[in-house]
N, C-alpha and C positions, 0 to 999 in steps of 0.2 A: 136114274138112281145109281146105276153102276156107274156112270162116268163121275158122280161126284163121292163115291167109296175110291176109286181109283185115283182121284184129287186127293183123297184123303189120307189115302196110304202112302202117295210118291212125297207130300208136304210133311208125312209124320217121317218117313225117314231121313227126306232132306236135313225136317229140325234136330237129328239124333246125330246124324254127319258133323251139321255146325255146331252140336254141345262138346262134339268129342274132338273137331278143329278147335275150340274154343280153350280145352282143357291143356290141347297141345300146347297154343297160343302161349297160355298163360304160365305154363311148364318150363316153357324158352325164355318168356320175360323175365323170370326169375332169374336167370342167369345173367343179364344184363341188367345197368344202373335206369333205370326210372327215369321219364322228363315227362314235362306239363307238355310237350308234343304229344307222348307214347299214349299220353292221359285223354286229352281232349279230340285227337284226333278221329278215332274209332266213330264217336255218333257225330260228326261231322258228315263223315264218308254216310256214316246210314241214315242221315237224313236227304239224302238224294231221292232215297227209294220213298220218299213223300208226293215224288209226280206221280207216283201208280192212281194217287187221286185225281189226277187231271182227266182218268177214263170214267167215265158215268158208272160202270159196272162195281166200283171198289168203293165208292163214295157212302159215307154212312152220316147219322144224323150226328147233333153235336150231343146230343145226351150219349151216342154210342163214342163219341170222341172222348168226353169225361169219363165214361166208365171203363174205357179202358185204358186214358194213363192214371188211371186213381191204380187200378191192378197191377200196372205194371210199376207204379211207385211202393207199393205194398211188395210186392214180389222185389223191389229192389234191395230190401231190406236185409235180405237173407245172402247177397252177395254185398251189401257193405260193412255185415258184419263181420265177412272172410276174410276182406281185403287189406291187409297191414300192410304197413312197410316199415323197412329197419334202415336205418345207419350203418353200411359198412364201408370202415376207411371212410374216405370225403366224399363216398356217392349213395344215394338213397336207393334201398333196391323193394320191390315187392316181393312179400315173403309169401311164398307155395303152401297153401292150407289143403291139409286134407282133406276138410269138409266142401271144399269146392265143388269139385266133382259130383259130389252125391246131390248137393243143394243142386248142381246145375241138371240133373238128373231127375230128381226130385221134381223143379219146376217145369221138368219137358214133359215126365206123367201127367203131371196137374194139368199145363197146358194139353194135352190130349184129353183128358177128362173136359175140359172147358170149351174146346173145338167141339166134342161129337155131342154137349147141353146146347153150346150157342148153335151149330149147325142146324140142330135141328128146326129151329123159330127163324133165322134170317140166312137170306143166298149166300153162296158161296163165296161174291164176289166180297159183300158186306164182312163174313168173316174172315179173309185176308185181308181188309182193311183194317179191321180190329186187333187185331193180332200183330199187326205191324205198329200201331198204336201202341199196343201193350209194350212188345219188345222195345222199340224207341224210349218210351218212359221208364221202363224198368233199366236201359243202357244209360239213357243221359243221367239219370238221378244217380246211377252207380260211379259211374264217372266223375259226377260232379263232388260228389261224397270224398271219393279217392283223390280229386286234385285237390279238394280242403287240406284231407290229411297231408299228402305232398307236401302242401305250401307252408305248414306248419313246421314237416321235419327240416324241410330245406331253410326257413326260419332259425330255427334252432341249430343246424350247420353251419350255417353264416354267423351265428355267435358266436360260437364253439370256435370256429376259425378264428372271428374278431379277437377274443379271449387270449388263444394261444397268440396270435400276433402282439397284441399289446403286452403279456408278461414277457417274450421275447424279448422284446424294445428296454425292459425293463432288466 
């Protein structure tokens, strides 16, 4: 019982470290122009962490697989509604919302609420598999959300430039 309160605690502040790196992350991106790299790479890199199922201990059934990227695609929702980006000069940048922060904030309480419901009915191991499920779907879907819009403004740059070039000529 205490070794898995003491999993519990060192996983709840590791998650408040990575929301508050995350906030930083996202802080700095602003400052720099956008690219379908900066976009796509992120669950790239976190789908590495998909071997932790190769250990028996982490391995869940596939109804706990559905239910948890169906949550983390619901939970995505709140970070693709944050996530703009603007046109400045000829580079696309992502614009810094205020509500970021709170939603990512927000979804780390909830996620603690949902850790010490689901803890309680399946091991430990099952719910760091879950969880990591959730996270991956609720990252990819956000991302994926964000290079649409991307490819859209970058779209509309590429005219906007075409435009100016042809009345130029003109």
């Amino acid at each position: 019982m205490f070794e898995s309160y003491i999993w519990f605690v060192l996983s709840t502040i590791a998650a408040a470290f990575m929301a508050v790196a995350m906030i930083v992350v996202r802080l700095r991106a602003s400052r720099k122009p956008a690219s379908v790299k900066k976009i796509i790479l992120p669950p790239f890199f976190m789908s590495t962490g998909a071997l932790m199922f190769v250990v028996p201990i982490f391995r869940v059934t596939w109804a706990q697989v559905g239910e948890a990227l169906l949550v983390g695609i619901i939970f995505s929702v709140f970070l693709i509604k944050t996530s703009k980006f603007e046109i400045r000069g000829k580079e696309i940048y992502l614009v810094p919302s205020k509500a970021f922060a709170a939603i990512l904030f927000g979804l780390l309480a909830l996620r603690i609420v949902l850790k010490i419901l689901i803890g309680q009915s399946i091991s430990f191991g099952e719910t760091s598999g879950m969880f990591f499920l959730l996270a991956f779907g609720m990252i990819f879907t956000w991302r994926i959300a964000m290079l649409v819009k991307y490819l859209q403004l970058e779209r509309q740059l590429k005219q906007s430039k075409d435009l100016k070039s042809f009345m130029a000529q003109k």
